[in-house]
C-alpha positions in Angstrom: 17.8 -85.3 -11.1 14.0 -85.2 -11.0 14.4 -84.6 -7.3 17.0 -81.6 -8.1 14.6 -79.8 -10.3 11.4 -80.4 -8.3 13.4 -78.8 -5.0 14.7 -76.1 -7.5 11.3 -75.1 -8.9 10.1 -75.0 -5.0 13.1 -72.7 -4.4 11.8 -70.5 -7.2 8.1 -70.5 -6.4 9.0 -69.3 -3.1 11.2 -66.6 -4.0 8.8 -65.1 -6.7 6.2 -65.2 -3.6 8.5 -63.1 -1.7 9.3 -60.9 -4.1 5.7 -61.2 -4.9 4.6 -60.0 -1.7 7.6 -57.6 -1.2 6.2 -55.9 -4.0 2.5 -55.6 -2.9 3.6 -54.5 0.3 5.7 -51.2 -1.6 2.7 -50.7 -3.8 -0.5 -51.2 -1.7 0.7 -51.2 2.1 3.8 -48.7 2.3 2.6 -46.6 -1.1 2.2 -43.7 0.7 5.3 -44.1 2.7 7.3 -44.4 -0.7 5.3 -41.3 -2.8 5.9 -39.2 0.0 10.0 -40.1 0.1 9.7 -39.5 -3.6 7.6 -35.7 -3.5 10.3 -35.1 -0.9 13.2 -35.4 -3.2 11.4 -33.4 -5.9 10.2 -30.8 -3.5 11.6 -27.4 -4.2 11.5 -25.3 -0.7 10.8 -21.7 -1.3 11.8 -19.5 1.8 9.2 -16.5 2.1 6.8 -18.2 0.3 3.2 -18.2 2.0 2.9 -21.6 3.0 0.6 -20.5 6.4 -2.9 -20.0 6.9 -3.9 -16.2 6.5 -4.4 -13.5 9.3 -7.5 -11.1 8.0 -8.1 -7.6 9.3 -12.3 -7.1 10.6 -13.2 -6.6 6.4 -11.3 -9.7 4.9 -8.3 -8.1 3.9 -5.3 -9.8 3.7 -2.7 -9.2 6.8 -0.4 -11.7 5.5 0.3 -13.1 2.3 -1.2 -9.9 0.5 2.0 -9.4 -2.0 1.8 -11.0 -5.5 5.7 -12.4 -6.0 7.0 -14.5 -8.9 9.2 -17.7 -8.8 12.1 -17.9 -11.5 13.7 -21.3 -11.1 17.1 -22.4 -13.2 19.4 -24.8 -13.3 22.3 -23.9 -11.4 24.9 -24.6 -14.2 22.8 -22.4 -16.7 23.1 -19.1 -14.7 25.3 -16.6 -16.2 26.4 -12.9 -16.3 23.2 -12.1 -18.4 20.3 -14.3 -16.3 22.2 -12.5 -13.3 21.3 -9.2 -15.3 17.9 -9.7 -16.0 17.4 -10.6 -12.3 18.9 -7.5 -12.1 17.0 -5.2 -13.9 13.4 -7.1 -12.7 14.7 -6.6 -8.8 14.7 -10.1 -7.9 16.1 -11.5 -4.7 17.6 -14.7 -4.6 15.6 -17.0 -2.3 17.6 -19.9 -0.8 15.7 -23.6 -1.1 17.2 -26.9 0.1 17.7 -28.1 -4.3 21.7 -28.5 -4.8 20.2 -28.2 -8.8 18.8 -25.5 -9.1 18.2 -21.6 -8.4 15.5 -19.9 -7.0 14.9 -16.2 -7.5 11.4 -14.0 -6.3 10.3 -10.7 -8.2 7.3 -8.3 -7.1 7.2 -7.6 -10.5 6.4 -9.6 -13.9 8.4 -8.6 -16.9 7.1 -10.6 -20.2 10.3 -9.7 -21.9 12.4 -10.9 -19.1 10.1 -14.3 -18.9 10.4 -14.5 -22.2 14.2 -14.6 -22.6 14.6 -17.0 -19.3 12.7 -19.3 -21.0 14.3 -19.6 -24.2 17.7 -19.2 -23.4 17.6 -21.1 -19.8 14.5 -23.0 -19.5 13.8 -21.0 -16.1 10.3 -22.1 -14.5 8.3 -19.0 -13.7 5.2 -19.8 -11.2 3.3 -16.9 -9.5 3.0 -17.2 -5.8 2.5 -15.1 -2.6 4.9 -13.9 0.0 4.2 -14.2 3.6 5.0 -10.7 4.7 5.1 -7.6 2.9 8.0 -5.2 2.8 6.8 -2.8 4.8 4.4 -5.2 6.9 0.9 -3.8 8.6 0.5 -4.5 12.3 4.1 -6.3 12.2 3.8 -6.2 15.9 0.6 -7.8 16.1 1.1 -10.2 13.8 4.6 -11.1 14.5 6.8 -13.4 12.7 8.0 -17.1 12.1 10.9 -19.3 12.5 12.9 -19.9 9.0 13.9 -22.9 10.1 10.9 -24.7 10.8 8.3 -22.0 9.7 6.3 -22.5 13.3 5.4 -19.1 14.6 8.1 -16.8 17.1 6.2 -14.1 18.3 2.3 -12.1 17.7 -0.8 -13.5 16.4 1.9 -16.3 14.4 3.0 -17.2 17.5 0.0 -17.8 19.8 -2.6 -19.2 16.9 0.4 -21.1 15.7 -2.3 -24.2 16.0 -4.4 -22.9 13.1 -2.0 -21.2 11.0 -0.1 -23.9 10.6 -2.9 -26.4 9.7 -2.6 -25.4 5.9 0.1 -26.7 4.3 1.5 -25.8 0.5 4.3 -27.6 -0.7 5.6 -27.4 -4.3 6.8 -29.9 -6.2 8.5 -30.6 -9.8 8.4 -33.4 -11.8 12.2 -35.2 -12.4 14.0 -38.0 -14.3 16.5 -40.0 -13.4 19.1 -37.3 -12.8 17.3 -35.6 -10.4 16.4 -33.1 -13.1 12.7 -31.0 -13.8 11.3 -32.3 -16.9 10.7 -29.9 -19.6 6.6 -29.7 -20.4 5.4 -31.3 -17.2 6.7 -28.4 -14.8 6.0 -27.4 -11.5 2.9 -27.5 -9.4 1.9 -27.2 -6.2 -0.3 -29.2 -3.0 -2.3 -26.9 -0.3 -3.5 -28.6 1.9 -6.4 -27.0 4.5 -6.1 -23.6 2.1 -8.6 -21.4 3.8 -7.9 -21.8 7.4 -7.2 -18.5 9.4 -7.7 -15.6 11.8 -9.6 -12.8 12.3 -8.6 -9.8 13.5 -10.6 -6.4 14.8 -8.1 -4.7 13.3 -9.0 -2.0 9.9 -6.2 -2.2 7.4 -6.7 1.5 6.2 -6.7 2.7 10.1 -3.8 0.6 10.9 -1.5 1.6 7.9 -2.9 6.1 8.3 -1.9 5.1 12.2 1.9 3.5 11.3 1.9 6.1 8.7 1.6 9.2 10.9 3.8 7.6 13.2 6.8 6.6 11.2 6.2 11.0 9.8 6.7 12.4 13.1 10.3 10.5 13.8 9.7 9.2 17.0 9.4 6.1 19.3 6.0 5.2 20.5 2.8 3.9 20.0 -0.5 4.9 18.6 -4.2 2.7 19.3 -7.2 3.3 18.1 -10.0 1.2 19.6 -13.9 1.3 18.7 -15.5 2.8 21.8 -18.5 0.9 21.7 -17.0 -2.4 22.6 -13.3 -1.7 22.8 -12.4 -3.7 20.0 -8.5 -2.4 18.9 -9.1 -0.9 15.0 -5.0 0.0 14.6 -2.2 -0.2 16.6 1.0 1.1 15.4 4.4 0.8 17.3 7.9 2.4 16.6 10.6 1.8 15.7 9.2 -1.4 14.1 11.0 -4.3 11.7 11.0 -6.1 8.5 9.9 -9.7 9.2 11.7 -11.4 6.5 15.3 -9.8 7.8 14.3 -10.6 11.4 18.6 -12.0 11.4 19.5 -7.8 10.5 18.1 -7.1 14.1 20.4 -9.6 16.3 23.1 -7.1 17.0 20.6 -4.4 17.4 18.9 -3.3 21.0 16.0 -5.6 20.1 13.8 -2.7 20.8 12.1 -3.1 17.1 10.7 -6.5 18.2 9.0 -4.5 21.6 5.5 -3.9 21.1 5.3 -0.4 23.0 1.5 -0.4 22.7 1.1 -3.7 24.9 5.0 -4.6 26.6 6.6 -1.4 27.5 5.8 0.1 30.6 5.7 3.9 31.1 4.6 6.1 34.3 1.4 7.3 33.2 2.0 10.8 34.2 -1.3 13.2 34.5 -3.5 11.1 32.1 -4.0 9.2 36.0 -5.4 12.2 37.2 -8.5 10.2 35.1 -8.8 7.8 37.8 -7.7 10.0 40.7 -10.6 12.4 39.5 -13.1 8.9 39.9 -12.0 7.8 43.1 -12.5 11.0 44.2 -15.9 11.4 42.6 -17.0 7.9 43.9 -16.3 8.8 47.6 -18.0 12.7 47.2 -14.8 14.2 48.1 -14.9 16.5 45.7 -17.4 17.8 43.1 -16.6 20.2 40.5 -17.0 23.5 42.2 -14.7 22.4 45.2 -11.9 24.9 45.7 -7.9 24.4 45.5 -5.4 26.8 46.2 -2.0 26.2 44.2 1.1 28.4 45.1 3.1 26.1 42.5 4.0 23.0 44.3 3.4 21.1 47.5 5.7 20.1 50.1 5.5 16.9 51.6 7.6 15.7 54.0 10.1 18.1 53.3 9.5 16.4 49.5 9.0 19.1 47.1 6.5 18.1 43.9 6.3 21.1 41.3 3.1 22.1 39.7 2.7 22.5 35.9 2.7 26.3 36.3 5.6 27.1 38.1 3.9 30.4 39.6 0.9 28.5 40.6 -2.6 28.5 39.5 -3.1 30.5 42.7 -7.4 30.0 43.6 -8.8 27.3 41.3 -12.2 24.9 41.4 -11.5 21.2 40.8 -12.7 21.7 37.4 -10.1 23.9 36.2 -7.4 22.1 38.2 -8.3 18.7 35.7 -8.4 20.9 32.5 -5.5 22.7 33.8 -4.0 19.7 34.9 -2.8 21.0 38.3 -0.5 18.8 40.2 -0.8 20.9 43.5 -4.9 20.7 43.5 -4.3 17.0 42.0 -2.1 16.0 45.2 -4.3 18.1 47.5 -7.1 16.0 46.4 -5.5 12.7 46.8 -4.8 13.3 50.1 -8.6 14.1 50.7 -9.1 10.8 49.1 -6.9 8.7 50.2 -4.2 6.7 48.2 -6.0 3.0 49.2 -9.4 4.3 47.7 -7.0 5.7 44.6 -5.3 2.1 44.5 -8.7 0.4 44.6 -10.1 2.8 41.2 -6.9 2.1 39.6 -7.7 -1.9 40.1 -11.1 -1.6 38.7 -9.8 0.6 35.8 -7.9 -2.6 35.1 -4.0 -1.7 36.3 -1.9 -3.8 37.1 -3.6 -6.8 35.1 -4.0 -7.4 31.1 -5.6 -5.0 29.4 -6.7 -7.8 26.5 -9.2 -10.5 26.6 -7.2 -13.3 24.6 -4.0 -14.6 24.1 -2.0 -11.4 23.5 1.5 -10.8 24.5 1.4 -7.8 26.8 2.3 -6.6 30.2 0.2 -6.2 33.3 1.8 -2.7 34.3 2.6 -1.8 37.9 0.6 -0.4 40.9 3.1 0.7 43.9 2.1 -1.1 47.1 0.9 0.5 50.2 3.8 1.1 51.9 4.7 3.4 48.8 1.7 5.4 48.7 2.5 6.7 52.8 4.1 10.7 53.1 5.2 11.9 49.7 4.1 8.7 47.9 0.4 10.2 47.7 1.9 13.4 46.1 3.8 10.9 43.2 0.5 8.9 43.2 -2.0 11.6 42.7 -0.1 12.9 39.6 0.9 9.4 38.1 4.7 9.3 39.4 6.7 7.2 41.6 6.4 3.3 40.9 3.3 3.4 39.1 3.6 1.7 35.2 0.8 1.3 32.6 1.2 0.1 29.2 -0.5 2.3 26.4 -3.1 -0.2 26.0 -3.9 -0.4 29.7 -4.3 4.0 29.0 -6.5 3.0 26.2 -8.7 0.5 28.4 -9.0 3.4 30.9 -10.4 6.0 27.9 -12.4 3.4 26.9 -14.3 2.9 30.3 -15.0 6.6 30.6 -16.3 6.9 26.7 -18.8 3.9 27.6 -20.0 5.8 30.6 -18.0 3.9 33.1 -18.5 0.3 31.2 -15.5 -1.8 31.1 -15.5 -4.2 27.9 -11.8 -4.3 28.0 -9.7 -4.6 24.4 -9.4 -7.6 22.1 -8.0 -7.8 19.0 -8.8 -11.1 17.7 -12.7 -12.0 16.1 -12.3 -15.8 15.6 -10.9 -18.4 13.8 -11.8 -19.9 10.1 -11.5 -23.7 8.7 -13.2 -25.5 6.1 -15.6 -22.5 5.3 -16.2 -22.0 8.8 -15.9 -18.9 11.3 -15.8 -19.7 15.0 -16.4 -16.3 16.9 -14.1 -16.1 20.1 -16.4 -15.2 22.9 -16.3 -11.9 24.6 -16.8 -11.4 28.4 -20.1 -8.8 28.9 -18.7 -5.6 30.3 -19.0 -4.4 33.8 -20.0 -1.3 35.3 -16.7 0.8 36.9 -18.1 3.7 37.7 -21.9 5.4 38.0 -22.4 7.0 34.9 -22.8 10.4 36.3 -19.5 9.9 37.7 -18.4 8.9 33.8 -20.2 11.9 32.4 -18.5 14.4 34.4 -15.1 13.1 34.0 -16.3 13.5 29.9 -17.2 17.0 30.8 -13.8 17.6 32.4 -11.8 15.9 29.5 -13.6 18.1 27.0 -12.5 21.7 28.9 -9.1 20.2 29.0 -9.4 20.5 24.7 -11.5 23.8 24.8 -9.3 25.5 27.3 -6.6 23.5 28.9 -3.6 21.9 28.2 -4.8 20.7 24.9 -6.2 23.6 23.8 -3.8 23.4 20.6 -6.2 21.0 19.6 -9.0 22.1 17.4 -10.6 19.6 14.8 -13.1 21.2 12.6 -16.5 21.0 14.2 -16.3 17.3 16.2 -16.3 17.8 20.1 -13.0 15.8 21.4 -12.7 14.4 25.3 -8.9 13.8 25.8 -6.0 14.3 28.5 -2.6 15.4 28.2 -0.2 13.7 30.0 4.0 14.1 30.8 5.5 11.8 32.7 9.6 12.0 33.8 11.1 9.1 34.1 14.6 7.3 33.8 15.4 5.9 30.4 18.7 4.7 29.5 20.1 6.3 32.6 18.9 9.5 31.7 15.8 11.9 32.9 13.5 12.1 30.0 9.7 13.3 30.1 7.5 11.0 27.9 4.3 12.6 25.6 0.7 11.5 26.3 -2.6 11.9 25.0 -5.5 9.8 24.8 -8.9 10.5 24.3 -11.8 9.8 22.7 -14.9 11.5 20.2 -17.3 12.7 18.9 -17.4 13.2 22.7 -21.6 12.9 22.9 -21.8 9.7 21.0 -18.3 8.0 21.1 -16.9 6.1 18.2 -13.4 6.1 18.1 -10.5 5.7 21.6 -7.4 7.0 20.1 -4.1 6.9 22.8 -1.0 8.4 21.3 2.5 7.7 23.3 5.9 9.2 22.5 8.8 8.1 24.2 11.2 11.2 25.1 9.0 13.2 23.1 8.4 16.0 26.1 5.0 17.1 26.7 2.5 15.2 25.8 0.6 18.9 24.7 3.6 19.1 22.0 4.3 15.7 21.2 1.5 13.9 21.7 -1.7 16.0 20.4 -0.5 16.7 17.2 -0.9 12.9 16.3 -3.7 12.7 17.9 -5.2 15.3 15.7 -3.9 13.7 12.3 -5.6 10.2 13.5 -8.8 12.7 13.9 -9.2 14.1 10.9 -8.2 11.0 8.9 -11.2 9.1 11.1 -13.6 12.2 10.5 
């Protein structure tokens, strides 16, 4: 018997040391294995919900998570005609979370009467937080949008710093009892983890949203940049038609044309804005200088290839000067015959076609030179006036402004400053700019952009007082199996002392002298 009880009380002993250690090992060794199940089954998931680190504009303003939003939470068995009501009346959205318990609905607005009565007659939760994106979203191209289903980024500036956005982390949780139910008192509250982690952007907030602004007025498709001439830093740029980032599942059966960025991934004939880089090969090889005589009957005939002029009667006698401000086609293909199209392909490589137009991860498209078997016979005549299988992007026209407003520096364009984490701003580094052309070369072209707004084809543009450099440009081309002539204009001013690179697209819109300028001149006097 004394045996029994001796081998008995062993037996316990070593249980209560297994349990023993069993128990040290969930409270010490595996506790954070065990409070981290445990958060998880009291998390509440709140879709739309800034949860990401924050993407700035140049000034510190908010690009995402600017919107102030409240959180109503309820039990799912409470909710009744009148809670569905008062949702009603404050315009809140239900927001689906992963709680079988409970409802989640978000308001841009706080109601003390509504709070009030959720309170008292449903113990709702209420907690103030931010939404990602805003309703009508600045720079949505740029800054893109994430995945609902694992909140990792899909496309823009979400997309490509993915890395740093992601790094904070905010999860809210609520404190339960048994039941799987929020305790009354003790609430809701919330971790972030990593809070102030970010990017910077070049971009302006007030310049972007004037730029979206005058483009969503005029009703077309197209693009608008606006980049600061001193170092080609991009300040705005809008793109139509655009989306709403939080109803990215609304666009699935659509074109997908909202998601294209037409500033940096369509691709366009450039039409006579080329005649920019025609005018510097030109220049560069002294086959022309600005007194150099044309003759235009109205078009040229190449190869039994006939390429119209502008003026269908023909500038008749007219000086290379004219024949830019005038934009000439005739003098223009005349000239690029003089030239050459390999000297014209060689400018248009160190204007930067045919490669990215931005230093840094951006998504864009390198555009498209034609090859030298397309520039032989007529191809010189399509070449010299910006036709044939020649594509830029907007941004690539924008780079090529930007060189001449520099005086024939290239800086290219970026759009992102840095990065921020723990209180600290790491600066992306920018490549020095190079020299594309001499700067008398640059000068002159200025000169020749500025008689195209005195006198030429953008003489419809007149800005109280400020001298404006630009070029009109309209391009034909093929779009959705049907001939369409695209609007351009870029330019740049005050036209001594450059400040601002503005390059205005509009898909279908016609000439770029009725289409295009018009914007231009909005984004002007706004800037001015």
């Amino acid at each position: 018997m004394k045996k029994r009880l001796i081998v008995l009380m062993i037996g316990f002993a070593i249980l209560l040391l297994v349990l023993t250690a069993r128990l040290t090992q969930i409270q010490i060794l595996e506790s954070e294995k065990y409070a981290s199940v445990s958060a998880k089954q009291q998390r509440i998931t709140l879709n739309g919900e800034d949860t990401r680190g924050t993407i700035f504009d140049r000034n510190g303003n908010r690009l995402t998570g600017a919107d102030e939003s409240y959180i109503y939470i309820l039990k799912k068995d409470a909710m009744d005609a009148t809670a569905a009501r008062i949702f009603q009346v404050i315009g809140a959205e239900k927001v689906e979370n992963e709680n079988k318990r409970y409802l989640v609905y978000r308001s841009g607005i706080f109601s003390e009467e509504a709070a009030y009565m959720l309170k008292r007659d449903y113990n709702a939760f209420i907690i103030k937080g931010a939404t990602r994106y805003e309703e009508d979203q600045p720079a949505v191209h740029f800054v893109g949008y994430i995945n609902e289903t694992d909140g990792t980024g899909a496309s823009g500036i979400e997309k490509e710093f993915n890395n740093i956005l992601s790094r904070k982390q905010k999860v809210v949780y609520a404190s339960v009892d048994g039941k799987r139910m929020i305790i009354p008192g003790l609430g809701i509250s919330s971790k972030v983890e990593n809070p102030d982690c970010g990017v910077i952007t070049t971009l302006d907030l007030k310049i972007q949203k004037k730029a979206e602004q005058v483009l969503k007025d005029s009703g077309y498709s197209g693009s608008i940049l606006v980049v600061d001439a001193k170092n080609g830093e991009v300040l705005a740029g809008a793109s139509a038609p655009s989306y709403q980032p939080t109803r990215v599942a609304e666009y699935l059966d659509s074109s997908n044309e909202e998601f294209i960025n037409k500033a940096t991934q369509s691709l366009y004939p450039p039409g006579s804005i080329f005649k920019i880089i025609v005018a510097a090969a030109a220049l560069e090889k002294d086959a022309v200088n600005k007194d150099t005589i044309f003759h235009c009957k109205g078009f040229e005939e190449i190869n039994g290839i006939r390429i119209n002029c502008s003026k269908e009667e023909g500038h008749g006698e007219v000086n290379f000067r004219d024949a830019f401000a005038k934009s000439c086609n005739s003098a223009f293909i005349q000239l690029g015959a003089l030239t050459g199209g390999e000297e014209i392909l060689k400018m248009a490589k160190a204007f930067g076609v045919g490669e990215r137009a931005f230093q840094g991860r951006i998504e864009e498209k390198t555009g498209l030179l034609p090859g030298t078997q397309d520039i032989q016979g007529a191809g010189i005549g399509n070449l010299s006036i910006g036709q044939g299988k020649l594509l830029i992007t907007p941004a690539q026209a924008s780079r090529i402004t930007a060189i001449i407003a520099s005086g024939g520096v290239d800086h290219g364009l970026s759009l992102i400053k840095g990065t921020t984490e723990g209180g600290e701003t790491e600066y992306l580094e920018k490549k020095p700019g190079q020299r594309v052309l001499k700067k008398e070369t640059a000068e002159l072209i200025r000169d020749l952009m500025v008689d195209t707004v005195n006198y030429g084809t953008a003489n419809n543009l007149s800005c109280g007082g400020v001298t404006i450099a630009g070029k009109t440009g309209s391009a034909e081309a093929s779009y959705h199996g049907e001939l369409v002539v695209h609007g351009w204009f870029t330019g740049f001013f005050p036209a001594e002392e450059p400040e601002y690179v503005i390059t205005v697209f509009v898909e279908s819109g016609g000439s770029g002298r009725g289409s295009a300028v018009p914007l231009f001149r909005q984004m002007v006097e706004y800037l001015n």
